[in-house]
C-alpha positions in Angstrom: -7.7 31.3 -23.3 -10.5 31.2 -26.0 -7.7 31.2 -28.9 -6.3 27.9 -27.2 -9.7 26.0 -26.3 -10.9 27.0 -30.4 -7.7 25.2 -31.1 -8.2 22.2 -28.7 -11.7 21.8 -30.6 -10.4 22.7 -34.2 -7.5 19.6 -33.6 -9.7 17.5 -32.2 -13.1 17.6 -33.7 -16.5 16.5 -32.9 -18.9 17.9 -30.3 -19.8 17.1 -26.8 -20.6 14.0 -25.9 -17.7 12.7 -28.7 -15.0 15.2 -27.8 -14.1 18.5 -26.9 -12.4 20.6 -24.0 -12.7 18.5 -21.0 -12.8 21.3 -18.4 -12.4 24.9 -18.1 -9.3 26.1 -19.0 -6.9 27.5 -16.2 -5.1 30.6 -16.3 -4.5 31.4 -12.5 -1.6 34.0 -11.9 0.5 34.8 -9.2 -0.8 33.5 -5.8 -3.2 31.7 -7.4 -2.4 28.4 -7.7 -5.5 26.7 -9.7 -9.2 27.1 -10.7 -8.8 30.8 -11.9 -11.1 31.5 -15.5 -11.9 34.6 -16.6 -15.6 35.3 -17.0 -17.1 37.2 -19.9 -16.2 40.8 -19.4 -12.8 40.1 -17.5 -10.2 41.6 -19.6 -7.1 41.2 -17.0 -4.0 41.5 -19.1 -0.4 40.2 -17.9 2.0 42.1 -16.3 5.4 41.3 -17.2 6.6 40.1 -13.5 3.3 37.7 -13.4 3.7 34.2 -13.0 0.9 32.2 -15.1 -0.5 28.4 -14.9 -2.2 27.2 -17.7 -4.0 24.2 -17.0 -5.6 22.7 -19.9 -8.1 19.3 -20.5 -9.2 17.6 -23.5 -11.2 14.7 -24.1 -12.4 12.0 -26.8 -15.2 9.5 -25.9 -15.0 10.9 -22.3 -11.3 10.0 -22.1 -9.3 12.8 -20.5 -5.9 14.3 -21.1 -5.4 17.1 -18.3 -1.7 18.7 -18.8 -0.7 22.0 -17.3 2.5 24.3 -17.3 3.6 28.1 -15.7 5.1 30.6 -17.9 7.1 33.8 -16.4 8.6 36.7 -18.3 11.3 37.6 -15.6 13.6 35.0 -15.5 14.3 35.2 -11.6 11.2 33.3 -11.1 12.3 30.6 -13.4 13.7 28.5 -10.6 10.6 28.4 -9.1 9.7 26.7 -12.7 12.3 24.3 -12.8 11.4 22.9 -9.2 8.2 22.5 -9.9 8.5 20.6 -13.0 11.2 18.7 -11.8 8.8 17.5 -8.9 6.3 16.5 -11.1 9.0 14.7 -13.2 9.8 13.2 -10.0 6.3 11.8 -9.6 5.8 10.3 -12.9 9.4 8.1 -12.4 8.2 6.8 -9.1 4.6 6.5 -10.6 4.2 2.5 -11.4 0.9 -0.4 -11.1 1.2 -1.2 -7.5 3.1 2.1 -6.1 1.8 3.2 -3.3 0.6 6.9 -4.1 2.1 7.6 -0.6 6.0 6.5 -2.5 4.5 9.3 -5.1 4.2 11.6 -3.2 7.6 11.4 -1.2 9.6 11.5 -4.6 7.5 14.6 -5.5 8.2 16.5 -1.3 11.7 15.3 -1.7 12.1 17.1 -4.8 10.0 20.6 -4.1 11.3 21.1 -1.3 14.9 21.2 -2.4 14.9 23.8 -4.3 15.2 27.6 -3.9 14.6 30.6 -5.3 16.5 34.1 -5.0 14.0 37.2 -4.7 15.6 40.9 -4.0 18.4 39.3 -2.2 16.1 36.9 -0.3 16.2 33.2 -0.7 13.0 31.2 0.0 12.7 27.4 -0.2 10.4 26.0 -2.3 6.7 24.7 -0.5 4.2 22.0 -1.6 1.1 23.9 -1.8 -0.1 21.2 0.8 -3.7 21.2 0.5 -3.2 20.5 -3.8 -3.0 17.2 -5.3 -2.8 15.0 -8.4 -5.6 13.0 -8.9 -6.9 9.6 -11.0 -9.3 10.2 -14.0 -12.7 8.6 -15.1 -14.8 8.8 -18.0 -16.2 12.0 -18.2 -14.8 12.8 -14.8 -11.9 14.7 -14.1 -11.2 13.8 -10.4 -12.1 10.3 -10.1 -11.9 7.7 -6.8 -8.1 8.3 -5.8 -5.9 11.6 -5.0 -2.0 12.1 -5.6 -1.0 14.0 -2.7 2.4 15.4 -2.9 3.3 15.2 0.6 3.9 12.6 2.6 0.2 11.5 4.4 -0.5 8.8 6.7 -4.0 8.6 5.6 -4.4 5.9 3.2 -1.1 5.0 3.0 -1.5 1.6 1.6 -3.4 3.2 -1.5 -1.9 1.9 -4.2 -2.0 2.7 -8.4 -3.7 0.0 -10.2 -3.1 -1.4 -14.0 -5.0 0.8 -16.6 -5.3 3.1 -14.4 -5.4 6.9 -15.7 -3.7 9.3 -13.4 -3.0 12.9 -13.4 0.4 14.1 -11.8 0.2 17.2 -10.8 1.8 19.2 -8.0 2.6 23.0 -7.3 5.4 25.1 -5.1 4.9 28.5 -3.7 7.2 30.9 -2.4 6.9 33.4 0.1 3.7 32.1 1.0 2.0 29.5 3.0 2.2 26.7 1.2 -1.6 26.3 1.6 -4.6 27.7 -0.8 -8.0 29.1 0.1 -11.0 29.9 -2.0 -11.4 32.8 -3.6 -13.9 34.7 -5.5 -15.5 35.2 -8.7 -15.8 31.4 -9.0 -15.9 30.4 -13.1 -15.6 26.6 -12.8 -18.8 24.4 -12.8 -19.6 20.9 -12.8 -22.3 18.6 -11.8 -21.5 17.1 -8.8 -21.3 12.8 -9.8 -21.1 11.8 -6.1 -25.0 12.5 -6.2 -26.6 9.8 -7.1 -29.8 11.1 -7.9 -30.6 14.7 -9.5 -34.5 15.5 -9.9 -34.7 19.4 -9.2 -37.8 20.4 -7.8 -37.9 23.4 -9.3 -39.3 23.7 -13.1 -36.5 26.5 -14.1 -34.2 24.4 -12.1 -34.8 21.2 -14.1 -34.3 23.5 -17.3 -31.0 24.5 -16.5 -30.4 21.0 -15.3 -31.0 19.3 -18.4 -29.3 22.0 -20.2 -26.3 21.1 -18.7 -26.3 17.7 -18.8 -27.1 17.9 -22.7 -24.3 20.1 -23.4 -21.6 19.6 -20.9 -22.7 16.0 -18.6 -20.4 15.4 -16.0 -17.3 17.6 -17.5 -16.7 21.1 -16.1 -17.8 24.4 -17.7 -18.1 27.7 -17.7 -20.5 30.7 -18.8 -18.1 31.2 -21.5 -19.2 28.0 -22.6 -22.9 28.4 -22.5 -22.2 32.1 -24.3 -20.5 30.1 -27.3 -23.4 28.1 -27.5 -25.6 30.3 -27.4 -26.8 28.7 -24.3 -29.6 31.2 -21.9 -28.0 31.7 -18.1 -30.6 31.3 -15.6 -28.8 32.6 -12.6 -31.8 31.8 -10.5 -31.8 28.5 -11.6 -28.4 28.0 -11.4 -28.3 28.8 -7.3 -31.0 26.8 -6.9 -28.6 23.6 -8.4 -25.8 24.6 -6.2 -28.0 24.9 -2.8 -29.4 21.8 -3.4 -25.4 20.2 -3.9 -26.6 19.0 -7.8 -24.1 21.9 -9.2 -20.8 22.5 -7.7 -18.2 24.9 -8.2 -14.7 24.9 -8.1 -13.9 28.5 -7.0 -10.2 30.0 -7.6 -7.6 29.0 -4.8 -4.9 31.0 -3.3 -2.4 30.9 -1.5 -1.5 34.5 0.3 -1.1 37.6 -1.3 2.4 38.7 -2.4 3.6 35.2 -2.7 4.7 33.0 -6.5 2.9 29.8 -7.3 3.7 27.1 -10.1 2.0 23.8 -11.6 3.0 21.6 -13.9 1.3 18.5 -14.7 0.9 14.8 -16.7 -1.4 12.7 -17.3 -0.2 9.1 -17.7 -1.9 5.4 -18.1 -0.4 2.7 -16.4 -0.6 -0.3 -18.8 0.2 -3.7 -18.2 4.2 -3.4 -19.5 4.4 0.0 -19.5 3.3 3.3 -17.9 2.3 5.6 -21.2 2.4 9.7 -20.8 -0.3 10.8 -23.0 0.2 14.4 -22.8 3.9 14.5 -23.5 4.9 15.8 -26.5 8.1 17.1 -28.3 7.7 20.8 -26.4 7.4 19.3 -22.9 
């Protein structure tokens, strides 16, 4: 994970606020479908039946690509793969200035939940992780104003994409699970929470550690691996003290059940006037 975010900034140049990674990078395995990072010290390697998300972010300016794909190494999970990306393939055709992301998300159930995958002579169907969703991007903000569910939802139904819009299509299967995610521990994911309008912490090491973040990171999501590179100090103390008060939140790990296969695969297109533009497609997917 470090080898690809040193290459993100290495491509890309500059420094926070100009550019950089635009989020901690994901590499959740197995039933974990999303937010999984490791900490410093966590030296998990990969088994050769693991399934792997890697769900990456880059910005310039505070303009955000967010692009994700799964790996596997035994090829009976690969139709789990396929689906998956075919869903989210699914959801970019049907993605469109004045869609209703309820029409998005139909293409993308329609899809998912056609597919199948043979395990030790069992067949499971293919599940939107239900409780998962695509999401519109901001400057500087990596979930915006709007969600892209990927099943059907009578709330908000009307919602509709909009003309220069920035969305992220993103939707994941499971198999042999519940098709739902809880949090998990060992949360690695931080970010300031911008639906606060105001952030004055009372406490002196707590405005520190406030104004260290906003210095080096703003409104984009980090981790302590990121405050390590820097050579940034970790107030713990502090640091609870942000998150009680709802100025810091995280973004734990989420999981669907133990013993079951998750996949992601995600784009991150702009809906122009004549056009809609995938930004994070390139000649490898």
């Amino acid at each position: 994970v470090t080898g690809m975010e040193d290459r993100v900034r290495y491509l890309i140049g500059g420094t926070f606020p100009e550019s950089g990674v635009a989020f901690a990078t994901g590499c959740s395995v197995n039933e974990c479908a999303a937010h999984y990072s490791p900490n410093p010290g966590d030296f998990r390697i990969l088994k050769k039946d693991d399934v792997i998300k890697f769900d990456l972010g880059v910005h310039k300016h505070g303009t955000i690509i967010d692009s994700a794909w799964t790996m596997c190494w035994n090829d009976k999970f690969q139709p789990l793969l396929d689906t998956v990306q075919e869903a989210t393939e699914a959801g970019i055709r049907t993605a469109g200035v004045g869609v209703r992301l309820y029409d998005v998300a139909a293409s993308i159930q329609e899809v998912m939940e056609a597919g199948e995958v043979e395990l030790d002579g069992k067949t499971y169907q293919v599940q939107c992780i239900e409780n998962l969703n695509g999401h519109n991007i901001g400057p500087y903000r990596i979930h915006h104003t709007k969600t892209v569910p990927i099943v059907k939802r009578d709330y908000k139904v009307n919602t509709r994409m909009e003309e220069m819009e920035f969305f992220a299509i993103e939707t994941f299967g499971s198999i042999n699970g519940e098709g739902y995610v809880d949090e998990t521990d060992d949360n690695s994911h931080y970010m300031l929470n911008y639906q606060k309008e105001e952030h004055f912490p009372r406490n002196k090491a707590a405005r520190r550690f406030y104004k260290q973040i906003v210095d080096n990171f703003g409104t984009l999501c980090w981790t302590f691996r990121y405050m390590h590179r820097l050579g940034l100090s970790i107030d713990e103390k502090a640091l609870n003290y942000l998150i009680r008060d709802d100025i810091v939140t995280t973004c734990p790990p989420l999981s669907d059940i133990p013993g079951s296969y998750t996949a992601q695969f995600e784009h991150t297109l702009c809906l122009r006037p004549t056009c809609k533009e995938v930004l994070s497609r390139g000649d490898d997917y």
